[in-house]
C-alpha positions as CSV (number, residue, x, y, z in Angstrom):
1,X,0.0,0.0,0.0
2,X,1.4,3.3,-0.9
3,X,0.2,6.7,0.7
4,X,0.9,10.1,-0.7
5,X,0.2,13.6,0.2
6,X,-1.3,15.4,-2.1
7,X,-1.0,19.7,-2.4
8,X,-2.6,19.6,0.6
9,X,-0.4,17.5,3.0
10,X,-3.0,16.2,5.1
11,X,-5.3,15.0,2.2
12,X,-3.7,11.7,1.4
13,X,-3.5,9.4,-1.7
14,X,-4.1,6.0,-0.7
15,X,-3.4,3.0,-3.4
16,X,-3.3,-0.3,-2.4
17,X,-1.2,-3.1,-4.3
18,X,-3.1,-5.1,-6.6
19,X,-2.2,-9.4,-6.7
20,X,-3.1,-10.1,-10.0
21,X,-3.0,-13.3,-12.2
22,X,-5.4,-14.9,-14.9
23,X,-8.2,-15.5,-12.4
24,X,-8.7,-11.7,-11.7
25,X,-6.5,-9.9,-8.6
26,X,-7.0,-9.5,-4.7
27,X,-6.0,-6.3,-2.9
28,X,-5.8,-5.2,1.0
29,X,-8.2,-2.1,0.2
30,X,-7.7,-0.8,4.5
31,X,-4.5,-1.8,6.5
32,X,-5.0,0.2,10.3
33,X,-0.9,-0.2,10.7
34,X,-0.1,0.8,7.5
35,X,-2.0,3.9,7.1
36,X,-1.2,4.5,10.2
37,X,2.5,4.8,9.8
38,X,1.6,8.1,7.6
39,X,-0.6,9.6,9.9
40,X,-3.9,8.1,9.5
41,X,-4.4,6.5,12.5
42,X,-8.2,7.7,12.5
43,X,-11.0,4.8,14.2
44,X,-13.6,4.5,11.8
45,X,-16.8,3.5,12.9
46,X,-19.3,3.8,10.0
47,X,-18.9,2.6,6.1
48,X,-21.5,4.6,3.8
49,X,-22.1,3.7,0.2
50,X,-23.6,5.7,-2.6
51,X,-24.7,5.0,-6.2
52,X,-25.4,7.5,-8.4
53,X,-27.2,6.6,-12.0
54,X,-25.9,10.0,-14.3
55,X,-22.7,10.8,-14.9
56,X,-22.2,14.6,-13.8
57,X,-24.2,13.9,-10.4
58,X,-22.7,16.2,-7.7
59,X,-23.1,14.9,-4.0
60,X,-21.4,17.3,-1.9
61,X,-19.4,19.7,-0.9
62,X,-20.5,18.4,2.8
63,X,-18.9,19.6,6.1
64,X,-19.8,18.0,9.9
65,X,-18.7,20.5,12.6
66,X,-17.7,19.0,16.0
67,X,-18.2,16.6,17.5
68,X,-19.3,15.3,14.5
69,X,-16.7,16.2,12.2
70,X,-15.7,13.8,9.9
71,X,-12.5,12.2,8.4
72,X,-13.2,10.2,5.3
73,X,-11.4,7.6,3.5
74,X,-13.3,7.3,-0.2
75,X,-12.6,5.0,-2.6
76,X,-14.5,4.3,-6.1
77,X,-16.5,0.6,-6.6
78,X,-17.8,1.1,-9.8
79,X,-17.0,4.2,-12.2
80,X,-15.1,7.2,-11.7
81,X,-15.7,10.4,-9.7
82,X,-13.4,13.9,-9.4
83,X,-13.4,14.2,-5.4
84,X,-12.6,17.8,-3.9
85,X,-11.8,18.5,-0.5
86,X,-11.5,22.0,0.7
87,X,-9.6,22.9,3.4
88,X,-12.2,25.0,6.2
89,X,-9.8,24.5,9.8
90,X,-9.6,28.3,10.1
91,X,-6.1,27.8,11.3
92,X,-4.3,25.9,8.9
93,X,-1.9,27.3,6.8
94,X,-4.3,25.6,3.8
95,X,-7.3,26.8,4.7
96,X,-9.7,27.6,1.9
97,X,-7.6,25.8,-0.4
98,X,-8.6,22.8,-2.1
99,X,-7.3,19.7,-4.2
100,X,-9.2,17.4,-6.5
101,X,-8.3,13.8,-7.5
102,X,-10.2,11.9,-9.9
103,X,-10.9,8.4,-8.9
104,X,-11.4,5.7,-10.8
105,X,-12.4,1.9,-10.0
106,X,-10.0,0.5,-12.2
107,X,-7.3,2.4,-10.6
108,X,-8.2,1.3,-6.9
109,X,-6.6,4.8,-5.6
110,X,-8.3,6.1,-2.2
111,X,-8.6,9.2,-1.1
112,X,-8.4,10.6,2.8
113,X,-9.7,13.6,3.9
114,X,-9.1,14.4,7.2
115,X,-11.7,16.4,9.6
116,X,-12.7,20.0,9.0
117,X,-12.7,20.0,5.1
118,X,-15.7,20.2,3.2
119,X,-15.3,17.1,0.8
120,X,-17.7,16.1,-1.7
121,X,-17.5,14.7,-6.2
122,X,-18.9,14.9,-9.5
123,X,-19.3,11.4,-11.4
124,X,-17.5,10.8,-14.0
125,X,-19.4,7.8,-15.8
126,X,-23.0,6.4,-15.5
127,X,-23.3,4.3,-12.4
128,X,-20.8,5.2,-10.7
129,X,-20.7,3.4,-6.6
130,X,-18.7,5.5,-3.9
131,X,-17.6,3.6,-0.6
132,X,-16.2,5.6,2.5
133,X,-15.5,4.9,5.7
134,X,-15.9,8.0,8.6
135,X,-14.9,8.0,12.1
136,X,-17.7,9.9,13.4
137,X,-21.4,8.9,13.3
């Protein structure tokens, strides 16, 4: 599993290694140890799913303020999305900037954003299924 920071160093690229061979490929899609030797050592307590039917849906930009703030770690099932996180902690040296990634399924790149950005994507392609994992209800 390799994790990168993106512009923003605490929005992190997250791909896993793919084990492929004629039958398909297997892949470790969360590793707690792993991600959190670069920082990510949030407890997530709730995976969410969403499916949207159009390309060009926009779901988002959302933002939880504590105690609910959440991080996210998003990854792309089925069809590609551009994610965006903006950066809202009022005291970051970041804040109101934002990065987007485009994530694909067939890539099998994750995205974390961390707690206090406003994070939300555009679909890229008809049906399109978002997974993420939060660590705040």
């Amino acid at each position: 599993m390799q994790v990168t920071e993106t512009e923003i160093p605490a929005v992190k690229r997250v791909v896993p290694k793919r084990h492929g061979d004629d039958r398909g490929w297997f892949s470790e899609v969360y590793r707690a140890d792993v991600l959190a030797e670069h920082g990510i050592a949030n407890a997530f307590v709730q995976d969410n799913q969403s499916f949207s039917a159009p390309a060009g849906t926009i779901r988002g930009l959302h933002f939880q303020v504590a105690p609910n703030a959440q991080a996210k770690l998003v990854r792309v099932l089925a069809g590609a999305i551009l994610d965006v996180a903006v950066d809202l902690r009022a005291e970051s040296a970041t804040y109101g900037r934002h990065v987007a990634v485009r994530l694909d399924a067939a890539g099998g790149e994750q995205l974390f954003v961390p707690a206090g950005f406003a994070h939300g994507f555009c679909t890229l392609e008809p049906n399109t299924m978002v997974a993420y994992k939060v660590d705040a209800y």
